[in-house]
N, C-alpha and C positions, 0 to 999 in steps of 0.2 A: 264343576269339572276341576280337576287337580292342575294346577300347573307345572309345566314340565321344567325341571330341575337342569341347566345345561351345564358344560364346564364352567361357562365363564360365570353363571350365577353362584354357581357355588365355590370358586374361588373366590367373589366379592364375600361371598358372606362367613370366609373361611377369613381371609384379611381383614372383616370388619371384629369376628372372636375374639383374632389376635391382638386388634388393637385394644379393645373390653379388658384383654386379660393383662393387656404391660397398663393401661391406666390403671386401674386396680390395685393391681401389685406393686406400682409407682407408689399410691396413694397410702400405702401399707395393709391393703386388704389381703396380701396373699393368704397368711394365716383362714380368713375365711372362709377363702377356697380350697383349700385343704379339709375346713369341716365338712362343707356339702360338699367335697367327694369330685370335686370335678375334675382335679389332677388324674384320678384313675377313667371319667369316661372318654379324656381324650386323650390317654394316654401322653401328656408332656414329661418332660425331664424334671424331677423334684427341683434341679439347682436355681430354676427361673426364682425357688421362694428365697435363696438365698441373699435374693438383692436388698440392700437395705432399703425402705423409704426415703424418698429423697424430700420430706417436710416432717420431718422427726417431735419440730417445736407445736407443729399443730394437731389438735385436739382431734377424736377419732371423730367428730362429727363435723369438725369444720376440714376435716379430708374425705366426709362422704359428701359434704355441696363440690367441692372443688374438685370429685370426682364426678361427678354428674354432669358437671361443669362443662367439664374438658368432654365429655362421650355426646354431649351433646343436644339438640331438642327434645327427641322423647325421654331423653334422661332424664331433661329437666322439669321437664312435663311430669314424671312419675315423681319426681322429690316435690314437685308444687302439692298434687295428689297426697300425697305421703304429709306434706306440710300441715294438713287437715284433720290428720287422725288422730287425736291424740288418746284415744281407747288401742291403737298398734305402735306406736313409735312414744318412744321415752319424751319429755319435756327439751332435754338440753340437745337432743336431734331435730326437733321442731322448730326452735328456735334458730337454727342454723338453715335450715329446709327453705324457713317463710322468709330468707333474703333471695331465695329465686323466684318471690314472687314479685320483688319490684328493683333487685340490680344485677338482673342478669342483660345479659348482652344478647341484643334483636342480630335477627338472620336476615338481611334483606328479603322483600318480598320475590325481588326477580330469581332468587339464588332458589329459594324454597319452592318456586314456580319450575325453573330447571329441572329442579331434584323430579318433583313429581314426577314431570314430563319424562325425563328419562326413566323414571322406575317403572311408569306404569305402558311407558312405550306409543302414549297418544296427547293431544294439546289437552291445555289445561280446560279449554269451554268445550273440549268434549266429555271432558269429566264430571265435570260439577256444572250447575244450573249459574252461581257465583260463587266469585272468588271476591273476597274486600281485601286489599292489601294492606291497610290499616289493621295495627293490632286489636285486638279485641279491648287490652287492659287500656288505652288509650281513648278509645271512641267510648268506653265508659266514663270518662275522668269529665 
Protein backbone atom coordinates (compact mmCIF):
# COMPACT_ATOMS: atom_id res chain seq x y z
CA UNK A 1 0.00 0.00 0.00
CA UNK A 2 1.20 3.46 -0.94
CA UNK A 3 1.88 5.75 1.64
CA UNK A 4 0.01 8.84 1.86
CA UNK A 5 2.03 11.84 1.12
CA UNK A 6 0.75 14.90 3.79
CA UNK A 7 1.81 18.59 3.72
CA UNK A 8 4.14 18.28 6.34
CA UNK A 9 5.97 15.12 4.72
CA UNK A 10 6.32 16.79 1.82
CA UNK A 11 7.62 19.93 3.07
CA UNK A 12 10.41 17.84 5.04
CA UNK A 13 11.41 16.47 1.93
CA UNK A 14 11.15 19.72 -0.03
CA UNK A 15 13.62 21.21 2.85
CA UNK A 16 15.59 18.27 2.83
CA UNK A 17 16.23 18.92 -1.67
CA UNK A 18 16.90 22.29 -0.60
CA UNK A 19 19.44 21.62 1.55
CA UNK A 20 21.10 18.63 -1.25
CA UNK A 21 21.04 21.45 -3.54
CA UNK A 22 23.00 24.56 -1.41
CA UNK A 23 25.51 21.70 -0.25
CA UNK A 24 26.25 20.84 -3.78
CA UNK A 25 26.43 24.01 -5.11
CA UNK A 26 28.38 25.08 -1.95
CA UNK A 27 30.69 22.31 -2.91
CA UNK A 28 31.06 23.58 -6.53
CA UNK A 29 28.84 20.99 -8.16
CA UNK A 30 26.25 23.37 -9.42
CA UNK A 31 27.81 23.03 -13.02
CA UNK A 32 26.60 19.30 -12.61
CA UNK A 33 23.38 20.11 -12.07
CA UNK A 34 22.89 21.94 -14.94
CA UNK A 35 24.02 18.90 -16.94
CA UNK A 36 21.47 16.38 -15.66
CA UNK A 37 18.87 18.84 -16.10
CA UNK A 38 17.60 19.32 -12.82
CA UNK A 39 17.42 23.19 -12.77
CA UNK A 40 14.67 22.74 -15.46
CA UNK A 41 12.55 19.84 -13.53
CA UNK A 42 12.33 22.10 -10.55
CA UNK A 43 12.00 24.80 -12.05
CA UNK A 44 14.72 27.11 -9.74
CA UNK A 45 16.17 30.53 -10.57
CA UNK A 46 19.49 29.83 -12.80
CA UNK A 47 21.39 32.70 -10.38
CA UNK A 48 21.54 29.99 -7.30
CA UNK A 49 24.72 28.64 -10.12
CA UNK A 50 26.07 31.97 -9.89
CA UNK A 51 27.49 31.37 -6.44
CA UNK A 52 30.98 30.77 -6.37
CA UNK A 53 32.37 27.55 -4.44
CA UNK A 54 33.37 28.40 -1.18
CA UNK A 55 36.56 25.71 -1.18
CA UNK A 56 37.95 26.76 -4.61
CA UNK A 57 41.76 25.15 -3.34
CA UNK A 58 40.18 21.69 -3.11
CA UNK A 59 40.22 19.21 -5.70
CA UNK A 60 36.82 18.15 -7.46
CA UNK A 61 37.02 14.82 -5.48
CA UNK A 62 38.02 15.90 -2.19
CA UNK A 63 34.61 18.25 -2.57
CA UNK A 64 32.59 15.30 -3.50
CA UNK A 65 33.75 13.35 0.32
CA UNK A 66 33.28 16.64 1.86
CA UNK A 67 29.96 16.87 0.18
CA UNK A 68 28.73 13.56 1.16
CA UNK A 69 30.12 14.51 4.39
CA UNK A 70 28.03 17.32 5.20
CA UNK A 71 24.51 15.61 3.48
CA UNK A 72 25.11 12.99 5.72
CA UNK A 73 24.70 9.01 6.58
CA UNK A 74 23.32 7.58 3.41
CA UNK A 75 25.53 9.99 1.71
CA UNK A 76 28.17 8.47 3.22
CA UNK A 77 27.05 5.09 2.99
CA UNK A 78 26.73 5.64 -0.85
CA UNK A 79 30.53 7.18 -1.25
CA UNK A 80 31.71 3.94 1.01
CA UNK A 81 29.74 1.85 -1.73
CA UNK A 82 31.06 3.98 -4.39
CA UNK A 83 34.63 3.48 -2.61
CA UNK A 84 34.51 -0.22 -4.05
CA UNK A 85 34.02 0.17 -7.62
CA UNK A 86 36.68 0.84 -9.20
CA UNK A 87 35.22 -0.69 -12.81
CA UNK A 88 32.51 3.03 -12.15
CA UNK A 89 34.41 5.62 -10.37
CA UNK A 90 37.96 7.03 -11.54
CA UNK A 91 41.10 6.11 -9.14
CA UNK A 92 41.83 9.69 -7.76
CA UNK A 93 37.81 9.64 -6.62
CA UNK A 94 38.31 6.32 -4.84
CA UNK A 95 40.90 7.30 -3.11
CA UNK A 96 39.24 10.25 -1.65
CA UNK A 97 35.76 7.95 -1.21
CA UNK A 98 37.97 5.06 1.08
CA UNK A 99 38.58 7.96 3.92
CA UNK A 100 34.83 7.65 4.62
CA UNK A 101 35.56 4.28 5.30
CA UNK A 102 37.61 4.92 8.55
CA UNK A 103 37.51 8.96 9.37
CA UNK A 104 34.34 9.82 9.17
CA UNK A 105 32.38 10.95 12.08
CA UNK A 106 29.73 8.39 14.19
CA UNK A 107 26.02 9.52 14.60
CA UNK A 108 25.25 8.40 18.08
CA UNK A 109 23.29 5.50 18.39
CA UNK A 110 20.40 7.25 20.49
CA UNK A 111 20.22 10.05 17.62
CA UNK A 112 19.92 7.44 14.72
CA UNK A 113 17.41 5.39 17.20
CA UNK A 114 15.36 8.99 17.30
CA UNK A 115 15.55 9.48 13.70
CA UNK A 116 13.92 6.01 12.99
CA UNK A 117 11.44 6.27 15.50
CA UNK A 118 10.29 9.46 14.27
CA UNK A 119 10.43 8.56 10.55
CA UNK A 120 8.70 5.51 10.75
CA UNK A 121 6.27 6.68 13.45
CA UNK A 122 6.77 3.40 15.94
CA UNK A 123 9.60 2.11 18.74
CA UNK A 124 12.49 0.84 17.63
CA UNK A 125 11.86 -3.14 19.14
CA UNK A 126 8.83 -2.91 17.25
CA UNK A 127 10.74 -2.53 14.30
CA UNK A 128 13.56 -4.75 14.19
CA UNK A 129 13.97 -8.17 15.93
CA UNK A 130 17.84 -6.18 17.12
CA UNK A 131 19.35 -3.21 17.20
CA UNK A 132 23.41 -3.36 18.30
CA UNK A 133 24.33 0.08 18.98
CA UNK A 134 27.81 -0.68 18.35
CA UNK A 135 29.19 0.00 14.88
CA UNK A 136 29.52 -2.74 12.76
CA UNK A 137 33.23 -1.32 11.58
CA UNK A 138 34.30 -1.57 15.33
CA UNK A 139 32.92 -4.91 16.56
CA UNK A 140 34.88 -6.27 13.56
CA UNK A 141 38.26 -4.75 14.71
Amino acid sequence: MQRLITPGIAFRRLRRFQQVINVLVRYGFGEAMTRIRVWEAVHFERRILRREPKFPDLTAPQRLRLTLEELGPTFIKLGQMLSTRPDLVPPEIIVELKKLQTSVHFVPADIIKSIIESELGRPINELFESFDDTPLFESIE
